[in-house]
N, C-alpha and C positions, 0 to 999 in steps of 0.2 A: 715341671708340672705347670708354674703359671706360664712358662712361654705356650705351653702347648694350649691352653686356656683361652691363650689372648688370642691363639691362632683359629681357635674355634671360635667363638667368637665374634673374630673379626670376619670370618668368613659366611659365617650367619648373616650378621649385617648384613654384609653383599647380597647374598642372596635375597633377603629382604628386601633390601632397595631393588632390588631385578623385579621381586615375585610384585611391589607397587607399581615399578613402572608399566609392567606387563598388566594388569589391573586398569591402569590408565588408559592402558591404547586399547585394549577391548571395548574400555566404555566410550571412548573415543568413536571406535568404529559404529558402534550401536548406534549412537547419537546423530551421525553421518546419516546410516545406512534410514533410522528410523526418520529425520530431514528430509532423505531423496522420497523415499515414501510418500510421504505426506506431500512435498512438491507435486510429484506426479497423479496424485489422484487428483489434486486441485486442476492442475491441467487439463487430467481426463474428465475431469467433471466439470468443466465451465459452464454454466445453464443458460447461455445468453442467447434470444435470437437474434438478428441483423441490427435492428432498431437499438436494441440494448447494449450493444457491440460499438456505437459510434460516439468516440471519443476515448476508448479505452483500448482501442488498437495494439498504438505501441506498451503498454501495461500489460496484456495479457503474448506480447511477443517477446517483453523482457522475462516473463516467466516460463517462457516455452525456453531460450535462451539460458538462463540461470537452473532449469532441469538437464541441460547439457553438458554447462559447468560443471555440476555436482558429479552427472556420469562419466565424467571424463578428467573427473580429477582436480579443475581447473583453482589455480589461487590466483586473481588478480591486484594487481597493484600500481595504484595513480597514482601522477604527478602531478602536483598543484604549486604554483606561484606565477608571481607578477611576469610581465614581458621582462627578457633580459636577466632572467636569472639563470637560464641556464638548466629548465627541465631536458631538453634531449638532449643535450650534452652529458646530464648526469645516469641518464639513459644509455646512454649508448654507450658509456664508461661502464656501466653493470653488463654488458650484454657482450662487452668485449669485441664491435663493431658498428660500425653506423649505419644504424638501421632509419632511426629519425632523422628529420630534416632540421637544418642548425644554417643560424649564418648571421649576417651582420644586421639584417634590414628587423625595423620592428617587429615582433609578431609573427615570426615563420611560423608559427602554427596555427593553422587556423581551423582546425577539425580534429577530432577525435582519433587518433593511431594506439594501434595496436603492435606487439611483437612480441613472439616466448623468448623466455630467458632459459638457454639448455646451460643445464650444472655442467661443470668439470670440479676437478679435483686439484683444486687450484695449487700451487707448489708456492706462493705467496703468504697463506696463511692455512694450515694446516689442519686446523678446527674443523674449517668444508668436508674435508675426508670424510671423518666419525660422523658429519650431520648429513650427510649422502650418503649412508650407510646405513643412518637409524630411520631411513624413511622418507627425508625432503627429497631424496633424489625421486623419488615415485610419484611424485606431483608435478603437474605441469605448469610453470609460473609463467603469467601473461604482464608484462608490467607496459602500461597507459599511458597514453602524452596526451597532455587536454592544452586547450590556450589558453592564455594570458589572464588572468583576472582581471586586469585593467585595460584592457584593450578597450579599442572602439567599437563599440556595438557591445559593451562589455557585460550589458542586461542578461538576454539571452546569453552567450557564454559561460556568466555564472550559473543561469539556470540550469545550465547544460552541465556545467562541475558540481551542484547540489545533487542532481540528477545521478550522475556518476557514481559522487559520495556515497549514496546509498545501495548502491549496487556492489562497487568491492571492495576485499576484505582486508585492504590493507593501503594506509595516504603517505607516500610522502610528500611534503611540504618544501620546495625549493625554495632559500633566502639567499642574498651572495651580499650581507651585512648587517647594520643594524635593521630591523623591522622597523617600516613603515604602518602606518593606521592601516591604512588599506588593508597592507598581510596581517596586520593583527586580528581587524576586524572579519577577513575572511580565515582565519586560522583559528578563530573561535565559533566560525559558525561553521565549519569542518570536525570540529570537533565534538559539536553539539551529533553529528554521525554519529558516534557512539564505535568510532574501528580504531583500531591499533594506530598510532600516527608517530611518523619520525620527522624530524624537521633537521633538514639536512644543509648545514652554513658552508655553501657551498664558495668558489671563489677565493681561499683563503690565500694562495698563493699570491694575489695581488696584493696581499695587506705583509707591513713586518711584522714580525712573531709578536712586539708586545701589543703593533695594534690590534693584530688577528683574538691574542686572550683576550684583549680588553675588551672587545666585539661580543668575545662569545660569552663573557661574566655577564655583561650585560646583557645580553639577550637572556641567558639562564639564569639568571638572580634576579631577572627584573621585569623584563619583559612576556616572560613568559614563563613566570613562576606561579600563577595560578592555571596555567593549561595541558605544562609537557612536565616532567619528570626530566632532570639531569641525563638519565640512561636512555630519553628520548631523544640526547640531542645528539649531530653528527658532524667532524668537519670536512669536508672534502675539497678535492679539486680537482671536478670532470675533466676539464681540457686548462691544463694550467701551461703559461708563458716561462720558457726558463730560455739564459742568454747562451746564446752558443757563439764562441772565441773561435776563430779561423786566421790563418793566415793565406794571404793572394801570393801571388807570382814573384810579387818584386820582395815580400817579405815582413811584408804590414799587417797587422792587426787589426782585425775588425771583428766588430759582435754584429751579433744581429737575433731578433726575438723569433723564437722556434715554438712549436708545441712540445710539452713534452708527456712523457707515459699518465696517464689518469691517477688519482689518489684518491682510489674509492673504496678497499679493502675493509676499511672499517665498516663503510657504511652497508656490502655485502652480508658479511656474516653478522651485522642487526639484523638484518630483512630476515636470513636464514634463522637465525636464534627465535626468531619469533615465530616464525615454519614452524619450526622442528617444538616449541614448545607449546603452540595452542593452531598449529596451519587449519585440521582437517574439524576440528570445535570452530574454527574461526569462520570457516564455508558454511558449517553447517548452521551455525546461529545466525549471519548476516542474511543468508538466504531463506531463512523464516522469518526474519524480521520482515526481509521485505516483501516475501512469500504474502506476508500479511496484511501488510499494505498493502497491495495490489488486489487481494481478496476481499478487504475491507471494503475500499473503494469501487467492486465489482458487485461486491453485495446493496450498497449506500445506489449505484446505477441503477439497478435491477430493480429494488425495491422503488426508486423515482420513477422510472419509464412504468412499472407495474400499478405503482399510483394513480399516474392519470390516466392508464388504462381503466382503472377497477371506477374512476371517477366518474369516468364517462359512459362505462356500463350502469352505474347506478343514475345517474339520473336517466337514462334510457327508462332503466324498471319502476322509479320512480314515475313518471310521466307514464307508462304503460301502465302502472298499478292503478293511476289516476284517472285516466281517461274510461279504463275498464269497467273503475266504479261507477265513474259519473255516467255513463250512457246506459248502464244495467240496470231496470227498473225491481228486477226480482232479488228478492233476498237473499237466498239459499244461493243461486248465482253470484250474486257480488262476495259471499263469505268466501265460495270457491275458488273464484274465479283470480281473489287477492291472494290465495296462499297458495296458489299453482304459478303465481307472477314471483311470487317470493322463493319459492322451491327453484325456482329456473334461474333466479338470481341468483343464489346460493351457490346453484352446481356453476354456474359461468365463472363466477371468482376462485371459487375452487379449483376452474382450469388455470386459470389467470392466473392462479399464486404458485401454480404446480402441486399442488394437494389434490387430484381430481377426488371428489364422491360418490357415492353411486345414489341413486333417489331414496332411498330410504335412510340413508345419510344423512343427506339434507334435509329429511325431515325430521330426524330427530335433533339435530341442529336450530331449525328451526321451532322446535317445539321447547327445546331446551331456555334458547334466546325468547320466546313468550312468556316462560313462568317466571324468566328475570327479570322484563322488563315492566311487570306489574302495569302499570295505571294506565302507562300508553299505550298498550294491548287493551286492555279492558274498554280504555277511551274510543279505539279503533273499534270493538267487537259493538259496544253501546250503538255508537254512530252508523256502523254499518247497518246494525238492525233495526234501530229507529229510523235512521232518514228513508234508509230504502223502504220501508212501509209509507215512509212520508211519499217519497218519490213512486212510488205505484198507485198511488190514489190520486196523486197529481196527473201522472203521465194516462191513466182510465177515466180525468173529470176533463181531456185534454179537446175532445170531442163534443160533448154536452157543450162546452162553455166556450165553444169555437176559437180555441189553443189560449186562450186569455190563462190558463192555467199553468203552462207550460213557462210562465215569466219567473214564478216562485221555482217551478220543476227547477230550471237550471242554478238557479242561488242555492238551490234545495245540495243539489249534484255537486257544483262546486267545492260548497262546505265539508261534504261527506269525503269527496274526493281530495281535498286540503288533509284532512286528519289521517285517514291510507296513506296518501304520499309521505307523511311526516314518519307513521309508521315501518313503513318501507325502508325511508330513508335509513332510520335508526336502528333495523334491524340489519341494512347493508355493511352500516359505521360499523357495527357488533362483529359481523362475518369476515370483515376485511382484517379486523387487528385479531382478532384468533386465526385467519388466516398468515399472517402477515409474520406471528410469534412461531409459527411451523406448528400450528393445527393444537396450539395452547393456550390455556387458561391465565396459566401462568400461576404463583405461588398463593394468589388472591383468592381463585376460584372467580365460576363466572361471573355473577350478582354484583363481583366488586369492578369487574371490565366493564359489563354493563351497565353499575349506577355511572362511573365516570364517564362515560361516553355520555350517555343520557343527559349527565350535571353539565359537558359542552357544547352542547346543543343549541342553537337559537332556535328555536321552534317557528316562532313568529317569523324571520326573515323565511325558513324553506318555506313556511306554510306561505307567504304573502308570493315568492319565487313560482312555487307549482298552480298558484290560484291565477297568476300572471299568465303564464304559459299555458293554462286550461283554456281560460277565457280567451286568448289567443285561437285556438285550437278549435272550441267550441261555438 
C-alpha cells in the first residue's frame, strides 16, 4: 500500500513539474508573440518626414532588422575580446568549421561577420539531444565576430561593440589568461548591457594544468568576482597545439607541433542551457529594450525638428499679429483681426504636432487658453481697445495737422502692437505644450500649464524683440 502511494505520488510530481514547465513555455510564447507585436507597429508606424529622418537612418533600419529576427526565430550571439585571443577560432570550434577568418597577423578582423550555427545531435555530449528536442533545435542561432577591443582605430571599433552589445541576446567574452585592465574595463562596460555573458578562458592548452587552475581561480575569485558568477566561466581550447611523434625513413624520431581537435563541448552546451532556459524571453526583452531606445530617441528627434519648426511658425504669427494691429486703426477690426491670427496659429501647430483641428477646435482652445491666462488677455483686450480709439483719432487728426500727428500714431501702434505680440506669443507657448503632451492638460489641469508658462516668460525681452522688428518693418 505505501509502495503503491509513493508510486502515486511520485508520479503526480512529474506530471506537475510537466503541467509547470508547459505553463512556462505558453507564457513564453505570449511574451514573444506580444514583443513581435509591438515591434511591428512601431515600425509600421514611424511618423517621421525626411527632415526628421536624418540621423536616425541606421536606428530605425536596425528596427526594421531586429522585426525580422523576432519572425524568423533568430538568437544572436557576439564575441568580444582583445586582438589575439582567439574570438574566430573559438567560433569556428562551435560551428564545427571555418567560417571566420583567423591567422597570425594582428587584427584579422576587421568588421562585423556574421554565421548560423546548424544544431546536430552531437555524440560528444549527449545533453544536446534532450535540448534539441525541447525546442533550441527551432531557433536559429546567429553567433558574431566583432574586432579587437584594442586595435588601432580602437575608438570607433568599441563604438561599434557597444553598438552590438545592445542589439544581441547573448556576449561571449574571449580571454586566453589572466585579464588585463583593458578586458576588465571593457567587460564591465559589456556588462553594464544587461545580457547573458559567458567569459570564455580560452587557450588553456598552452598553460600546465596547475598554471591553467591558478589562471582561472584567479580570474574567478578575483578578478571577476563582482561581474560573472562561477557558472559563468568556461575553459576552452578553440584550436589548441598538441606534439605529434613520427618517425622518417631511416628510423628517427621527430615531434613536430600539430593542431589538434577543438575543446569546446563545455562551452557549447552553456550557450545551449541558456537557449533552452530563457532563449525565446531572452529575444523578446532585448528587442524591447532596444525597441525602446530606438523609439525614445525617434520621439526626443521629432519633437526637436517639430520645435524649431512650431518656433518659427510662432514668431511668423507673432510679427503678423503685430503688424495687423499696429496698421488697423479700427477697433472692432483689430479685436478681429488678432484672434483670426491666433485661430490659424493654433490650427498650424495642430498640423505640426499631428493632432490636426478643425476651426471650432481651435477656437474653443483658444478660448479655453483666455480664461487661463487672466491678466495678459485682459491686458491685451484693455490695449487693444484703448489705443486703437487712441490710434483712430490720431490717424482722422492726421490731415488737419498735416501728418504732424501721425509721429504719436506709430509710438501709439507700436506699443499696442508690443502687448498682442506678447499675447500671441504666450498663447502659442500654451498650444505647443498641450500640443506637444498629445492634445493634454496633463494631471494639473490647464490654469496650472498656463500660470507656469506665463511664470517663464520674459515679457520685456519678446516685447523689446517684436517692438525691434515692427519698427524695422514700419
Amino acid at each position: 500500500m505505501t509502495d503503491s502511494l509513493f508510486l502515486e505520488t511520485h508520479w503526480n510530481s512529474e506530471e506537475l513539474e510537466q503541467a509547470i514547465l508547459d505553463v512556462e513555455a505558453i507564457q513564453e510564447e505570449l511574451n514573444y508573440k506580444q514583443a513581435q507585436d509591438s515591434l511591428r507597429n512601431l515600425v509600421i508606424n514611424i511618423d517621421l518626414c525626411e527632415q526628421e529622418k536624418i540621423g536616425l537612418e541606421s536606428n530605425i533600419a536596425h528596427l526594421v532588422t531586429m522585426l525580422e529576427k523576432m519572425e524568423q526565430s533568430v538568437v544572436q550571439i557576439a564575441a568580444f575580446g582583445m586582438v589575439g585571443r582567439g574570438k574566430s577560432s573559438v567560433l569556428n570550434a562551435i560551428l564545427g568549421q571555418d567560417i571566420f577568418v583567423t591567422g597570425p597577423l594582428h587584427g584579422v578582423t576587421r568588421s562585423v561577420d556574421a554565421a548560423q550555427w546548424k544544431l546536430t545531435q552531437d555524440e560528444h555530449y549527449p545533453e544536446v539531444k534532450k535540448l534539441i528536442i525541447s525546442g533550441v533545435g527551432n531557433t536559429q542561432i546567429q553567433l558574431i565576430d566583432t574586432p579587437g577591443i584594442d586595435e588601432v582605430d580602437g575608438e570607433t571599433r568599441e563604438l561599434l561593440a557597444k553598438e552590438m552589445a545592445k542589439q544581441v541576446d547573448l556576449i561571449l567574452f574571449i580571454v586566453a589568461g589572466d585579464i588585463t585592465k583593458v578586458e576588465y574595463d571593457a567587460l564591465s562596460q559589456l556588462r553594464e548591457a544587461g545580457k547573458p555573458m559567458i567569459l570564455a578562458f580560452n587557450k588553456i592548452d598552452q598553460y600546465p594544468e596547475a598554471d591553467r587552475m591558478a589562471i582561472y581561480h584567479k580570474i574567478r575569485d578575483e578578478r571577476v568576482k563582482q561581474l560573472l558568477s562561477p557558472d559563468e566561466i568556461v575553459m576552452v581550447a578553440a584550436s589548441p597545439l598538441i606534439t605529434e611523434v613520427t618517425k622518417d625513413k631511416d628510423g628517427k624520431i621527430k615531434s613536430k607541433k600539430v593542431r589538434g581537435k577543438s575543446q569546446v563541448d563545455a562551452l557549447k552546451l552553456k550557450i545551449l542551457e541558456i537557449l533552452h532556459r530563457e532563449g525565446k524571453s531572452l529575444v523578446a526583452l532585448n528587442t524591447m529594450l532596444y525597441a525602446d531606445e530606438v523609439n525614445e530617441q525617434i520621439v526626443q528627434r521629432k519633437l526637436m525638428i517639430r520645435e524649431e519648426a512650431a518656433n518659427q511658425l510662432i514668431q511668423k504669427a507673432v510679427i503678423t499679429k503685430a503688424v495687423a494691429i499696429a496698421l488697423n486703426p479700427v477697433t472692432v477690426i483689430d479685436l478681429f483681426s488678432g484672434a483670426v491670427i491666433d485661430v490659424a496659429m493654433i490650427l498650424a501647430l495642430s498640423h505640426l504636432y499631428g493632432m490636426p483641428m478643425t476651426q471650432q477646435g481651435a477656437i474653443a482652445l483658444l478660448q479655453k487658453i483666455g480664461f487661463s491666462m487672466g491678466s495678459i488677455s485682459a491686458s491685451e483686450f484693455l490695449a487693444t481697445l484703448g489705443l486703437s480709439s487712441l490710434k483712430g483719432l490720431l490717424s482722422l487728426s492726421a490731415i488737419p495737422t498735416a501728418g504732424v500727428s501721425l509721429i504719436p500714431y506709430v509710438s501709439v501702434a507700436i506699443t499696442q502692437a508690443g502687448v498682442a505680440g506678447v499675447s500671441c506669443y504666450a498663447i502659442a507657448q500654451v498650444t505647443k505644450t498641450y500640443l506637444a503632451n498629445g492634445a493634454s492638460w496633463g494631471p494639473d489641469g490647464p490654469k496650472a500649464v498656463v500660470k507656469s508658462i506665463l511664470d517663464s516668460l520674459d515679457e520685456a525681452s519678446i516685447l523689446n524683440r517684436i517692438k525691434w522688428e515692427l519698427q524695422q518693418r514700419l
